[in-house]
Structures are given as structure tokens and as C-alpha cells.
C-alpha positions as CSV (number, residue, x, y, z in Angstrom):
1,X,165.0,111.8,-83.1
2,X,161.2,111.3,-82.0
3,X,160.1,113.6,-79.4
4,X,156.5,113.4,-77.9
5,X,154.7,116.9,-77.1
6,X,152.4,116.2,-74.3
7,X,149.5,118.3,-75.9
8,X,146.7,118.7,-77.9
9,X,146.9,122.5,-78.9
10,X,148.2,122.4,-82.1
11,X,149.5,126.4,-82.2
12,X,151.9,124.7,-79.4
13,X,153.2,122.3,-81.6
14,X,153.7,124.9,-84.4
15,X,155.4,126.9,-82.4
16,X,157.8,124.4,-81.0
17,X,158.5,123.0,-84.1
18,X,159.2,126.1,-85.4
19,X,162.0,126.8,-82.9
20,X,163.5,123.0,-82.9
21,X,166.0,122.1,-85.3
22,X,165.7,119.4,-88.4
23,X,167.5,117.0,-86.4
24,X,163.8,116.8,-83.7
25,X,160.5,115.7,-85.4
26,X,157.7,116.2,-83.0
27,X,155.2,114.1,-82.5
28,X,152.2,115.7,-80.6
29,X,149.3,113.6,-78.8
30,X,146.9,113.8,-81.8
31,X,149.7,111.8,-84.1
32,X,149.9,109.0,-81.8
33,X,145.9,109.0,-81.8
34,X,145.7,109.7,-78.1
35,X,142.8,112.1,-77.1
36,X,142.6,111.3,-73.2
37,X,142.6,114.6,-71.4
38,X,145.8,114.6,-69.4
39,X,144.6,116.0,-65.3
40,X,146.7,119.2,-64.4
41,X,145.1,118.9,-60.4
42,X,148.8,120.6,-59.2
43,X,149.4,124.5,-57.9
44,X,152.4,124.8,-59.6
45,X,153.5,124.9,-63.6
46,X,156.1,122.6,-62.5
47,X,154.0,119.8,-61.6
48,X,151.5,119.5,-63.9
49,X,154.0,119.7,-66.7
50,X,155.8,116.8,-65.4
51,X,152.4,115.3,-64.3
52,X,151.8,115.1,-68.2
53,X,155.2,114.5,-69.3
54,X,155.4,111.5,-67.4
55,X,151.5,110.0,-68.1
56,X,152.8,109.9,-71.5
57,X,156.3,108.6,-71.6
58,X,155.0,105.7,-69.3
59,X,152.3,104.9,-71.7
60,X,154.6,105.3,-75.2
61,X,157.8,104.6,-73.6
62,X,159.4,106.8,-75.2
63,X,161.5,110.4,-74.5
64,X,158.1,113.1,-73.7
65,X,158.0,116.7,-73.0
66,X,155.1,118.9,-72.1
67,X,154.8,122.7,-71.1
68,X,152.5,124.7,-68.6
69,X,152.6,128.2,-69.1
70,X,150.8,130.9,-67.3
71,X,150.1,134.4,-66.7
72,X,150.4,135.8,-63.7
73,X,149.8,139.3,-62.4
74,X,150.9,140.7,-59.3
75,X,147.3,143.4,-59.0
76,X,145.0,139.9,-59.1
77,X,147.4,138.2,-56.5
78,X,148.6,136.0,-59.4
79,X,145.7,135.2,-60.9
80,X,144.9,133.8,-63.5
81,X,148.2,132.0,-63.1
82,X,148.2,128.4,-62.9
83,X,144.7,128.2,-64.1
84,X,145.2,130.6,-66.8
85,X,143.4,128.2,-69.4
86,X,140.5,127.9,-67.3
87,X,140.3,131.2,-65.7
88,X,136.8,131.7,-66.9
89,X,135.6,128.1,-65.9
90,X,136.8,124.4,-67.2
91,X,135.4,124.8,-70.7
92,X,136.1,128.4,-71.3
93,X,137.5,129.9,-74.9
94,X,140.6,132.3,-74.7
95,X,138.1,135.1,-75.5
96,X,136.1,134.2,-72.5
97,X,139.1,134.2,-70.6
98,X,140.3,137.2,-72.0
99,X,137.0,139.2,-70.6
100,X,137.2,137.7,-67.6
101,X,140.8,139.3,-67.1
102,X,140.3,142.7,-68.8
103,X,136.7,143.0,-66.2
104,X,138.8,142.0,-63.3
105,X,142.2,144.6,-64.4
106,X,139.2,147.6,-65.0
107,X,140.4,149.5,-62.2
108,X,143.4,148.4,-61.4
109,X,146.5,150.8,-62.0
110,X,149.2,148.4,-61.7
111,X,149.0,146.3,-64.8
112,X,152.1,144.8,-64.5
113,X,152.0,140.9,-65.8
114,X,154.7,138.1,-66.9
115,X,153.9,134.6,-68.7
116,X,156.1,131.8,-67.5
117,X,156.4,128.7,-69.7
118,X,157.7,125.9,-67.7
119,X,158.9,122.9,-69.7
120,X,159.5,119.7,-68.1
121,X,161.3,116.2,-70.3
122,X,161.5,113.2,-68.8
123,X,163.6,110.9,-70.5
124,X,164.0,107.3,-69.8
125,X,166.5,108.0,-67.1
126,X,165.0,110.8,-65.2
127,X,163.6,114.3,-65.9
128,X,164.4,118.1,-66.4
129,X,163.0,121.3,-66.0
130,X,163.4,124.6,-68.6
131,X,161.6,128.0,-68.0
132,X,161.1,131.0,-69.5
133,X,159.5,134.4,-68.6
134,X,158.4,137.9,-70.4
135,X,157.4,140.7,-68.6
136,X,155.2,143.1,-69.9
137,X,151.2,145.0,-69.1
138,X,147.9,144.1,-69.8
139,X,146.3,146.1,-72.4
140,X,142.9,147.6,-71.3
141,X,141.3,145.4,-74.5
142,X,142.7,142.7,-77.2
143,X,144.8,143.9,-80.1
144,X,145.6,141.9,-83.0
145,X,144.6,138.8,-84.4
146,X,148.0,136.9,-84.1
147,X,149.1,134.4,-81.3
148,X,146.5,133.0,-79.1
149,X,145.5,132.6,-75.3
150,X,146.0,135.9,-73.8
151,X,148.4,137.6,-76.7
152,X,146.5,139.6,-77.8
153,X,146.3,141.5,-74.3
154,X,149.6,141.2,-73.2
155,X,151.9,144.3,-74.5
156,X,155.8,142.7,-73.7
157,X,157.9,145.2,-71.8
158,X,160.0,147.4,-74.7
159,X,157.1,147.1,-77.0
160,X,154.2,149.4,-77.6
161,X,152.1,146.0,-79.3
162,X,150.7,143.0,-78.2
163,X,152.1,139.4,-78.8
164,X,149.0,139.3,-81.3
165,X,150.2,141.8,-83.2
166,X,154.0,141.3,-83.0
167,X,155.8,138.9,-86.1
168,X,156.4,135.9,-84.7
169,X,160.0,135.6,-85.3
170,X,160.1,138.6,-82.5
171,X,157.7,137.1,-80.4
172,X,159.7,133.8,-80.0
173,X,162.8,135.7,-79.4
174,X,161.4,137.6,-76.7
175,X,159.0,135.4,-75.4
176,X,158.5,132.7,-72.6
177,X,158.0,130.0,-74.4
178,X,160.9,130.6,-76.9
179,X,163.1,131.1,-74.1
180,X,161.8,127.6,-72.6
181,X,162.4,126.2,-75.6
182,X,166.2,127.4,-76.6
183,X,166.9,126.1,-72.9
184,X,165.0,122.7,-74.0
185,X,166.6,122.3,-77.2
186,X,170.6,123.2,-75.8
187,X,170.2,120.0,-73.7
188,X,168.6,117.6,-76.2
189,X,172.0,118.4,-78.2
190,X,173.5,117.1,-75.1
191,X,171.7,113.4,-75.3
């Protein structure tokens, strides 16, 4: 069965393909040669996942999912939460947001944090949401070279290394969007 992944970052795409089985092939936005940024103007994951889902299964007509995933820490009031990608403005690289974090955590004691992956599908009847969360702390710099966005500062609770420098068979066992995922794939059986 054809599935469309509402994105265009390709480590995404790896990952979820990774986790899916034989059965799924995933089709992301740069196989169906469309590159029109998809607006995420909503305050919640929720909504702008199913903002994109939906642009793209009206446009293909055809069964879409997309995820938004942020990282949220309770010191910075949530932030950078919804607008983890662009914490450090619109076009900034995970490095810049990265720095941007690790200044604003400097002094902060409580470095308590936990990604949230929210997946929504919308199928030709109707749609459905999957989540998926990991606690853990923000290191005081990035460790490791694995992963991307923020892993490499964000140590998972029960671990003493960052998603950048976990194997990856661990990190989608433990992690938000592998847990997203599972929940994801247990219903597609279902169609």
C-alpha cells in the first residue's frame, strides 16, 4: 500500500521507513515532485500536522500522513515547543537552534525536557491522531554526531547519552517518534 509522508526532511522518511513494515512503501513529497512549502500557522502539534496531512491528500487524493514534533521544556515555559524548527528564526539550521536553546537553558537548573511527535492520517474517510513522548534533560552542549534537530542535546531519561549518540535501534524504541509511529502502524493493519 502507498502511503504519502507530508514532508520534505528526508532523515523523517528514513526513519519511518525504518519502523513500517514491507507491506507500507512511503512516498515522501520529494517523490511525487512536490516542493511547495506546506504553512504550519497553528499553536498546537495537532493542527499543523493535520493542516499538512490534509493539503496533501486533497491535492493527491490519496491516504497522507504528516508528523509535528516538538520539544518542549517546562524552565523556558515550553519553548521552543511548537516552533521548535524555527526557534532561532524561519530559516534557521538545527545548530543555530541548538545555540539558541543551550544560551537560553545557561542558568537554568531545571533542565527537565520531553519531545512529542504527533502524527496525524487522514484517510479518505476521515482522520486520526497518534502521539508519542520521551522525557529526558538538556545537555549543557551537543554530544554526538547521530540523529538530528536537537538529539544531540537531549539526554532521554535512563540514559547518561544523547539521542545523537544512542544506536538507533534504541533510540526508536524509546523515542517519540517511534512510539508515534508503532501507534500509526497498529491501525494501518486495521484498514
Amino acid at each position: 500500500m502507498d502511503l504519502i509522508f507530508a514532508t520534505h526532511n528526508p532523515n523523517k522518511v528514513l526513519e519511518v521507513q525504518k519502523q513500517l513494515d514491507q507491506s507500507f512503501n512511503i512516498l515522501a513529497l520529494s517523490d511525487l515532485d512536490y516542493h511547495t512549502e506546506i504553512p504550519e500557522p497553528y499553536e498546537t502539534l495537532e493542527e499543523n500536522a493535520l493542516q499538512k496531512a490534509k493539503t496533501i491528500s486533497r491535492v493527491f487524493k490519496k491516504i497522507c500522513f504528516s508528523d509535528d514534533t516538538g520539544l518542549f521544556v517546562p524552565a523556558l515555559n515550553g519553548a521552543p515547543g511548537v516552533y521548535s524548527a524555527r526557534y532561532a528564526g524561519p530559516k534557521a539550521s538545527a545548530v543555530e537552534n541548538m545555540e539558541k536553546l543551550c544560551a537560553a537553558m545557561e542558568l537554568k537548573q531545571d533542565r527537565r525536557a520531553y519531545f512529542k511527535t504527533v502524527i496525524a492520517l487522514q484517510t479518505l474517510k476521515g482522520f486520526h491522531f497518534f502521539e508519542g513522548m520521551v522525557w529526558g534533560t538538556i545537555a549543557r552542549e551537543p554530544v554526538g554526531t547521530g540523529g538530528f534537530g536537537y538529539d544531540p542535546i537531549f539526554i532521554p531519561q535512563g540514559y547518561d547519552q544523547s539521542f545523537a549518540m544512542l544506536p538507533q535501534k534504541i533510540k526508536q524504541e524509546i523515542g517519540h517518534r517511534g512510539k508515534a509511529i508503532r501507534a500509526l502502524t497498529s491501525f494501518l493493519k486495521t484498514l
